[in-house]
N, C-alpha and C positions, 0 to 999 in steps of 0.2 A: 525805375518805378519799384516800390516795397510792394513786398509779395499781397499785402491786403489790399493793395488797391486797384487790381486785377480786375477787369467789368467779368464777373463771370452769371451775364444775363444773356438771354437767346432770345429769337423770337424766329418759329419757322412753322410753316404750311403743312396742314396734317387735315389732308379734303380738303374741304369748302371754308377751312376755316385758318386760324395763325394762333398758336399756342405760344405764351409767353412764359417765360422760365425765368425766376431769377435766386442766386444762391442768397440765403436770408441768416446765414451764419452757422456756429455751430449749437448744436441743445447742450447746454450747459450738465442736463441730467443724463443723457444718453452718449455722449459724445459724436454724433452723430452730424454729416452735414443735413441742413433745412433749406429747402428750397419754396418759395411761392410760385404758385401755376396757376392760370386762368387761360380764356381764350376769347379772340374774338370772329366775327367773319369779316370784319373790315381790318385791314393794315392801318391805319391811319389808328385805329382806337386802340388795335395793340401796340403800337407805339407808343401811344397817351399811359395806357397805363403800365408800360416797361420804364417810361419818364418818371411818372408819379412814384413806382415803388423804389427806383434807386435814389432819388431824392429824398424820400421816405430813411430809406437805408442810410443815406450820409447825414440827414438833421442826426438819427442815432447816434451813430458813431461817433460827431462831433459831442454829442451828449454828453455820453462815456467818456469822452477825452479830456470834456474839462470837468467832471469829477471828478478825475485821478491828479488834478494839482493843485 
């Protein structure tokens, strides 16, 4: 596996609630990593939206990739 295709997204319980984390690349101005955070009180919805924003994350990156050819 190439080091960028590493899931480096979370999703864990903090209270009552599941905080979802997912790394969203680096700031091209700062160099910095970005990460997306949200939460929910159900597990079932943080799941849903840990689904939607890695899916989100790979249509991108597929974007990117076929610009560069």
């Amino acid at each position: 596996m190439a080091r960028g295709d590493t899931d480096m997204s979370q999703i864990r319980q903090r209270g009552n609630s599941y905080q979802v984390t997912v790394y969203a690349g680096v700031d091209p101005v700062t160099g910095k990593r970005r990460y997306l955070t949200d939460s929910s009180t159900e597990l079932a919805e943080a799941k849903r939206i840990r689904t939607a924003w890695m899916s989100m994350k790979c249509r991108a990156e597929m974007a990117r990739r076929s610009e560069r050819l």
